[in-house]
N, C-alpha and C positions, 0 to 999 in steps of 0.2 A: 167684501162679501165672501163668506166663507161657503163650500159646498159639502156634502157628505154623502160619498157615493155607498150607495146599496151593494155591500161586502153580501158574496154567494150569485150573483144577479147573474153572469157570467155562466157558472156550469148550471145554474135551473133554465136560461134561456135555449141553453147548447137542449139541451133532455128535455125542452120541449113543454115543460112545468109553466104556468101561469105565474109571472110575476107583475106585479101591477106598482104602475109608472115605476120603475127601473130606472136610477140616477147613475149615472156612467159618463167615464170620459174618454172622447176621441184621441187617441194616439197616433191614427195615423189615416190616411187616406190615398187610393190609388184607382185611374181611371183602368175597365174593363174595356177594351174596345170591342164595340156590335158591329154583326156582320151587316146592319142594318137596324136602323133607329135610333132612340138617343143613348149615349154611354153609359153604362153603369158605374158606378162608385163601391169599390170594395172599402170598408171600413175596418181597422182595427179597435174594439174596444174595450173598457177594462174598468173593473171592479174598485180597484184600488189593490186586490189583492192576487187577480187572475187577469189574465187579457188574452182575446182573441180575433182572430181577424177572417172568420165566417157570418161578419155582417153584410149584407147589402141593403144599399138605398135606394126606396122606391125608385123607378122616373120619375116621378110626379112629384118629388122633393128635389131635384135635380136642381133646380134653380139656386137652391142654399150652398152648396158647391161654389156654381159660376158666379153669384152674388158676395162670395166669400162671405158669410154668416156661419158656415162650417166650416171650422178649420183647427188644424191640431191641437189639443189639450184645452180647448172647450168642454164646457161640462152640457150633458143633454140629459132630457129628458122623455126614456121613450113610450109615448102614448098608446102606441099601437104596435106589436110585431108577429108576423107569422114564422115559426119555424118549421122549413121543409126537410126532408130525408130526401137525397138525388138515390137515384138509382143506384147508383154504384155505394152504398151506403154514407156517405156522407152527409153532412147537417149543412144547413144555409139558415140565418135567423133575416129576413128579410125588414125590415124598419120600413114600417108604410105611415107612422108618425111618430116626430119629435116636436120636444120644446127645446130652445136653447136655452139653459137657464143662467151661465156665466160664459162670457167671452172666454178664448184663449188669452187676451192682455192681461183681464181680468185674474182668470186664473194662474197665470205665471209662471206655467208647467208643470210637469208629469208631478199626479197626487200618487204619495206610497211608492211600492219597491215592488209593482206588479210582476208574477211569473207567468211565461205560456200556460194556459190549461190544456192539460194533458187528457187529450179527448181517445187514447189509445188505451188506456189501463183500467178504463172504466167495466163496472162489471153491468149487465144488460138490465137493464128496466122492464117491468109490469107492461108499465102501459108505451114506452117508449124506446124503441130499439137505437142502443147505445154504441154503432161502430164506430173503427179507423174514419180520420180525416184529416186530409193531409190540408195545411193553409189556405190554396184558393181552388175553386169551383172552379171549372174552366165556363167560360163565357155562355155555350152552347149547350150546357147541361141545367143550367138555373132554372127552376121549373119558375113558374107566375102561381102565385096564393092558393092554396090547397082547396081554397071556398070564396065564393062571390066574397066582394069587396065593396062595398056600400057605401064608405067612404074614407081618405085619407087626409088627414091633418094636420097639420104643423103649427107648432107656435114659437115665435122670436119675440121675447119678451112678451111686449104687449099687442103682437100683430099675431095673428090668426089666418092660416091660410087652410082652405076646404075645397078639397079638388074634386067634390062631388058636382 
């Protein structure tokens, strides 16, 4: 099975643009320690052609992690994401739903010759303020979805998870 990730998906997510279902793959994954509740998951992910690692995964996906269903150079599919601006201008693209659409066995490792996206050189947006950001969000700054959440989804193959 072959997959073909949505080349651009990467800086339209960072700027906050509506991209609908977004094929991407996991490069890498790291736990955030809370100062209370369950852990966050920083994700690195990538275009094919760009990769960055101002994703976070919902809690309520958390299970895919300890379940290992998420795991590096998996290809996904993201259903649902909010991207927030922290305070200090930095971007957070939060994943409140995936599909996993190939294994990492499956997939066999890193697709393409992805570069960092360079979220410093960008010149500012209309409708979306374009600053500096440096790799990770610190744990304590993460805001929670900019508007009610009605519901979060996941799907692994043929399983269907609705955390409503």
């Amino acid at each position: 099975m072959s997959a073909t990730l949505t080349q651009g998906a990467i800086e339209a997510l960072f700027k906050g643009s509506e991209v609908k279902n977004p094929v991407l793959q996991l490069l890498s994954m790291r736990t955030i320690p809370a100062a209370s509740g369950p852990p966050r998951f920083r994700l690195m992910m990538s275009d094919g052609q760009h990769y960055l690692s101002s994703f976070l995964l919902a809690t309520q996906l958390n299970y895919l992690v300890e379940e290992n269903l998420l795991e590096p150079n998996c290809i996904c599919m993201l259903k649902k994401t909010i991207t927030n601006a922290l305070s200090d201008g930095r971007h957070v693209v939060v994943v409140m739903g995936l599909e996993i659409l190939q294994s990492a066995e499956e997939t066999g490792g890193k697709i393409g010759n992805p570069t960092p996206y360079n979220t410093d050189d960008k010149t500012p947006q209309t409708s979306v303020s374009s600053s500096s950001v440096s790799g990770s969000p610190p744990p304590a700054a993460v805001p929670g979805p900019s508007y009610k959440n009605n519901s979060s989804e996941c799907h692994v193959k043929d399983f269907v998870y609705d955390a409503s």
